[in-house]
LUMGUMI-759965 format. One line per 3 residues: their letters; for each residue x, y, z of C-alpha. Coordinates in nm, 2 decimals. Example, Ala and Ser with C-alpha at 12.3 -4.5 7.8 and 13.67 -1.06 7.14 Angstrom:
REM residues 2
as = 1.23,-0.45,0.78 | 1.37,-0.11,0.71 .
This chain:
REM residues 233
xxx = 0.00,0.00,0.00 | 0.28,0.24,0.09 | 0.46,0.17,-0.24 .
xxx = 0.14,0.26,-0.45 | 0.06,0.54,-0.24 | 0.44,0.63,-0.35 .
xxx = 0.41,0.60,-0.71 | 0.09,0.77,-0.69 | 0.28,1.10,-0.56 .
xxx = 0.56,1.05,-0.82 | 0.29,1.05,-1.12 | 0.12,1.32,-0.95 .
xxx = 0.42,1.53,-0.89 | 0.58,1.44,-1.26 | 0.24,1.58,-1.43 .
xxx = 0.27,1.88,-1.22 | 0.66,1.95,-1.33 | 0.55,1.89,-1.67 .
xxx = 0.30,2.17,-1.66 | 0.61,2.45,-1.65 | 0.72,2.38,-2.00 .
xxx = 0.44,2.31,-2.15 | 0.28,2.62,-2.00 | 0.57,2.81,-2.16 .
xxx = 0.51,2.71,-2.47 | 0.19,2.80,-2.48 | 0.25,3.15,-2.33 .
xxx = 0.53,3.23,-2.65 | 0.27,3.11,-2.96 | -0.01,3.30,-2.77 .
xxx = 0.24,3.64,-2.76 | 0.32,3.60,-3.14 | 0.12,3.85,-3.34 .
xxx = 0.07,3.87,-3.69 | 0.26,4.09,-3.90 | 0.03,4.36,-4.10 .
xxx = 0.07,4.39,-4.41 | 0.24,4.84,-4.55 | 0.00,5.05,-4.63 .
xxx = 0.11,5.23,-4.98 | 0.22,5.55,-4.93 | 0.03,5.83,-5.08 .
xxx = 0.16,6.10,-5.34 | 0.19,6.37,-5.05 | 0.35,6.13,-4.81 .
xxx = 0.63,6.03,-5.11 | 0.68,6.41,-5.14 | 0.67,6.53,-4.74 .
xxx = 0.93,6.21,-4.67 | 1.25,6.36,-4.78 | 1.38,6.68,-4.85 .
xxx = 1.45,6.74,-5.27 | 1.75,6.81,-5.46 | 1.72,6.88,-5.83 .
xxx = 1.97,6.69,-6.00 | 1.89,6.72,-6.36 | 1.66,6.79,-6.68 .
xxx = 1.59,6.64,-6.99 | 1.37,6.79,-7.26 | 1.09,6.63,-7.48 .
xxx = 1.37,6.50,-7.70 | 1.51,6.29,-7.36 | 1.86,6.51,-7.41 .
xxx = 2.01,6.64,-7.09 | 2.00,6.98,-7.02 | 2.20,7.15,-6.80 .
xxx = 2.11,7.30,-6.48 | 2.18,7.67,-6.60 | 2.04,7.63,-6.90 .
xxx = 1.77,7.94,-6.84 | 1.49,7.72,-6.95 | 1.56,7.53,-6.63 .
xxx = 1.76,7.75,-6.40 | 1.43,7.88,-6.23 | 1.35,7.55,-6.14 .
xxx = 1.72,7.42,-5.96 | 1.74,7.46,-5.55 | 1.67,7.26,-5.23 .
xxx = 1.26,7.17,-5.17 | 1.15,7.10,-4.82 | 0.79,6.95,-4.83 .
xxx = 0.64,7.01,-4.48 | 0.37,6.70,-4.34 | 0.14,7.05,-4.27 .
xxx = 0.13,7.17,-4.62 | 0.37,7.42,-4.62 | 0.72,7.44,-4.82 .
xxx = 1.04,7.63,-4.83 | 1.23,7.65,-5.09 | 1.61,7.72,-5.18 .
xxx = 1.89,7.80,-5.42 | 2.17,7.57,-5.40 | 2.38,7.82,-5.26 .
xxx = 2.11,7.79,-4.96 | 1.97,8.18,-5.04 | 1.59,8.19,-4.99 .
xxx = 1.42,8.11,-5.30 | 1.01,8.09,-5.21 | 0.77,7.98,-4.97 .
xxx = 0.44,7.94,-4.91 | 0.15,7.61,-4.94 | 0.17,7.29,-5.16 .
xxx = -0.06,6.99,-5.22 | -0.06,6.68,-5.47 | -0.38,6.55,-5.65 .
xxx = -0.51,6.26,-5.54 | -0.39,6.08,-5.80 | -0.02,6.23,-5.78 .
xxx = -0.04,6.34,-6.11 | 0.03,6.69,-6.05 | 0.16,6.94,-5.82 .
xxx = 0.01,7.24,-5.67 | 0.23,7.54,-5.52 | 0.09,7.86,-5.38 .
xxx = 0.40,8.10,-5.32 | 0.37,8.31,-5.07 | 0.55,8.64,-4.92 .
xxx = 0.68,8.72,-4.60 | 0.36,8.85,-4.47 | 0.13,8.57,-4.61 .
xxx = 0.04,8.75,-4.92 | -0.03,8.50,-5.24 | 0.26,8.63,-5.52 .
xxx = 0.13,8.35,-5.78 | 0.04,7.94,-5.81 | 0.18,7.70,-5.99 .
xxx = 0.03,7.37,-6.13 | 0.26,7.12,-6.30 | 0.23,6.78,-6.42 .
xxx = 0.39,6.50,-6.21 | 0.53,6.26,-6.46 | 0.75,6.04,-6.16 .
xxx = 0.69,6.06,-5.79 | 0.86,5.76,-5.59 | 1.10,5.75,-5.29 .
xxx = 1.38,5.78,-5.50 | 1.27,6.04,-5.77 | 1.04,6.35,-5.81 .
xxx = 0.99,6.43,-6.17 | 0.75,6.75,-6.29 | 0.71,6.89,-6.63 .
xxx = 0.69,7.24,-6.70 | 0.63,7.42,-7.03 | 0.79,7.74,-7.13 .
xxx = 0.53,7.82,-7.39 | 0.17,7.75,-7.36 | 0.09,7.79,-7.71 .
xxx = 0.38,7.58,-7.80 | 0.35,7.24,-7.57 | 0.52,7.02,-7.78 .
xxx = 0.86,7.21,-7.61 | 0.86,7.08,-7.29 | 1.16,7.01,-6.98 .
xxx = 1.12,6.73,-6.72 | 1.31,6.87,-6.37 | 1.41,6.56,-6.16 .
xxx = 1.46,6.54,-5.78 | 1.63,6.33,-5.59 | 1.63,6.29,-5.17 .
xxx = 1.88,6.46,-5.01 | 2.04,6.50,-4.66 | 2.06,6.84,-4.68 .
xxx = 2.00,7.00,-4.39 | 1.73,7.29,-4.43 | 1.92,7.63,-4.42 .
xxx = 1.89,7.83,-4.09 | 1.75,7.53,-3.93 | 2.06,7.39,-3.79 .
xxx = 2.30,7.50,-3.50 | 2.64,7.58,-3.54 | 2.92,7.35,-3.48 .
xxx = 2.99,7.54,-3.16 | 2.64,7.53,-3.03 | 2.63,7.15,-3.11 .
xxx = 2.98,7.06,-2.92 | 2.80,7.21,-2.63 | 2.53,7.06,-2.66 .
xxx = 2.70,6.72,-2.65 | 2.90,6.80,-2.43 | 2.63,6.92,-2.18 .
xxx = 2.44,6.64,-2.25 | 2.41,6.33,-2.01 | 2.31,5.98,-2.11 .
xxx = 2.27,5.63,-1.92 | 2.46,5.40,-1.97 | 2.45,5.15,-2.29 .
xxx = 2.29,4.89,-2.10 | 2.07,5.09,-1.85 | 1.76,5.05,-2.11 .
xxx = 1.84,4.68,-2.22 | 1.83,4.59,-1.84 | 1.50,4.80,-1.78 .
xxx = 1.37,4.60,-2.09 | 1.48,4.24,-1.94 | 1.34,4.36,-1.59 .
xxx = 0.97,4.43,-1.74 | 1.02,4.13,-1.95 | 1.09,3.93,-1.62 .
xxx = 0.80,4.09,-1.45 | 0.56,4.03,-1.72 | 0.61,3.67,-1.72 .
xxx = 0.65,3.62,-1.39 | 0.22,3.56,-1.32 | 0.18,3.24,-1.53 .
xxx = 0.48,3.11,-1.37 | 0.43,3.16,-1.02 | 0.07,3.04,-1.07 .
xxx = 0.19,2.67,-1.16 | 0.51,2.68,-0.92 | 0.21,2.76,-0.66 .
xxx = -0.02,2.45,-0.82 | 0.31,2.19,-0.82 | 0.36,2.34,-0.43 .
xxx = 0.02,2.23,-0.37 | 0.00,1.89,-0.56 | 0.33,1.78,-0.37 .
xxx = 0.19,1.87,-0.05 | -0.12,1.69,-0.11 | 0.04,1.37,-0.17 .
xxx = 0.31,1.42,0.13 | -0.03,1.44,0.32 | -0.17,1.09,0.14 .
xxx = 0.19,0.92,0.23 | 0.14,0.99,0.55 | -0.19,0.90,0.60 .
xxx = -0.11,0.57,0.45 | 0.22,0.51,0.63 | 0.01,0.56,0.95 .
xxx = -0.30,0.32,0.90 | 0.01,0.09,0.80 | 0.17,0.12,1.15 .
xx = -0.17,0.10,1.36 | -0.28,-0.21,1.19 .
């Protein structure tokens, strides 16, 4: 009877232990999540997600035409596309060049600029055809002649780095700024991150720890039950 009542408690206590990993595994295909699927961006989101550099011109002919050619000239600079609707615009020697509102059909097939001056006053707008608009070009047409659209030159854009003008600190400023500034440590936030991962997996576990705890000490209980009715008899 005692060696039953034994192997009883082993099975018992075995099923229990074997909760833990099977528990575990559980836990980690219930925490994987599905990954959703990019949303294409829109034509205003291609043109607001980088700052522009014009980098060349062709005309109808596909022939390269240079940057100061005065067909074209008008057209070089640096173009900042604000997410609010507003742009800035600059020569490439980073003098002012306009400003105001922009806006792109919803089709991204053209391009809408309202220049503005200083004090908010419309100067002229500006509608030309979009003929490429991706992450890595912005292509627009523009036609020196109406009466005459078979002449026509295609400016293209590229992303660039280029800081907006007036926007940045000085090289000064920024070594002071560094230098001022204070950080944690590398592995301050890779700790904090393994200390909430810890704590959010500690519930399940400590729930079956608690549940083995309780099996093992109900079949201490049965064992010695047993091993006493064994004795008295």
């Amino acid at each position: 009877m005692t060696n039953r009542t034994i192997l009883t408690a082993s099975v018992l206590t075995a099923v229990a232990l074997g909760a833990i990993p099977a528990g575990g595994a559980f836990a980690a295909e219930q925490s994987a999540a599905p990954v959703s699927a990019s949303v294409a961006a829109s034509g205003s989101d291609l043109l607001s997600g980088a700052p522009w550099e014009t980098t060349g011109a062709v005309d109808q002919d596909g022939e390269d035409v240079a940057l100061t050619d005065e067909n074209v000239a008008n057209f070089v600079g640096w173009a900042y596309y604000n997410t609010d609707g507003t742009f800035t615009m600059y020569n490439l020697d980073d003098t002012p060049k306009m400003q105001g509102d922009w806006a792109v059909s919803p089709d991204a097939s053209e391009r809408t600029l309202v220049a503005k001056d200083d004090a908010g006053e419309v100067m002229f707008e500006r509608v030309v055809p979009i003929t490429e608009l991706t992450e890595d070009v912005f292509t627009y047409r523009v036609v020196p002649d109406e009466t005459a659209t078979d002449v026509y030159y295609d400016i293209i854009h590229t992303p660039t780095d280029h800081p907006e003008p007036g926007t940045t600190a000085s090289a000064d400023e920024a070594e002071t700024d560094e230098d001022a500034e204070t950080t944690a440590p590398a592995d301050a936030d890779a700790d904090a991150d393994g200390e909430l991962a810890d704590t959010g997996n500690a519930g399940p576990v400590v729930a079956v720890v608690a549940g083995v705890i309780a099996l093992l000490g109900g079949a201490a209980l049965i064992i010695t039950r047993k091993v006493r009715r064994t004795r008295t008899s």
